[in-house]
Every structure is written in C-alpha cells, then in structure tokens.
N, C-alpha and C positions, 0 to 999 in steps of 0.2 A: 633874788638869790637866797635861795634855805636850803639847809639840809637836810633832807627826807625825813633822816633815822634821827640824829638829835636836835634838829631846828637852829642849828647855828645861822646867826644870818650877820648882817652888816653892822660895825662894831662904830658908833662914831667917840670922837674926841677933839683935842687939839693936838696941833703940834707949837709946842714951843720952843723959840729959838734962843740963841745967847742971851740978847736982851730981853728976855723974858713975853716976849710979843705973842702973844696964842692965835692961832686962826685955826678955823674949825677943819677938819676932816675926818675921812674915815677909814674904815682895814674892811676889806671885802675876804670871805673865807675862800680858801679854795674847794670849790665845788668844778666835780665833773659830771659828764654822765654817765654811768656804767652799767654793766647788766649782772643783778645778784639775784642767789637765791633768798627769797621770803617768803615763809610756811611752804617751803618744797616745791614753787613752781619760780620759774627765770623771771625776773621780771628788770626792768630801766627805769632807773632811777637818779636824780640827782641827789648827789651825794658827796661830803667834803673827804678829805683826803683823808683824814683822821679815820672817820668811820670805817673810808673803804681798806684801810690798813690792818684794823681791829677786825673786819668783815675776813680778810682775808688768811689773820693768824688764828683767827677761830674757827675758819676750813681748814687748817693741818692738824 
C-alpha cells in the first residue's frame, strides 16, 4: 500500500488505552485505484484519497 503521487504508505504506532497499556498497531492510508491524467496521456494509478481530491480541484 503507497501512494503513487506522494508515497504515503502505512503509518504505525500504539494505541493506548485508559490504563495506559500500549500495543502496537497501525493506520493504513486510503488508496484507490483510479485512472488520471500524467504528462497528457490516461494513465491507473494507485493513489490515496488526498491526492486524488487535490488531482481533481486542479482540473477545474
């Protein structure tokens, strides 16, 4: 899981609860697949939601 355009990929940590107990996990970004344009021609791509939002207010 990366993202094409900026390489966001899998984020780890803990989580901590009341008691202060940490166990490890992680946040996974949301990546789809989509089809955008890059240097003019169509292309599929995974890509996180972020980007494809930014991809898509910078075609209006």
């Amino acid at each position: 899981m990366k993202c094409e355009i900026c390489g966001k990929r899998v984020g780890f940590g803990c989580s901590v609860s009341h008691s202060k107990q940490h166990t490890h996990r992680h946040w996974f970004p949301n990546i789809q697949r989509a089809t955008i344009m890059v240097e003019g021609r169509k292309r599929k791509v995974n890509i996180c939601t972020r980007c494809l939002r930014t991809q898509y207010k910078a075609a209006r």
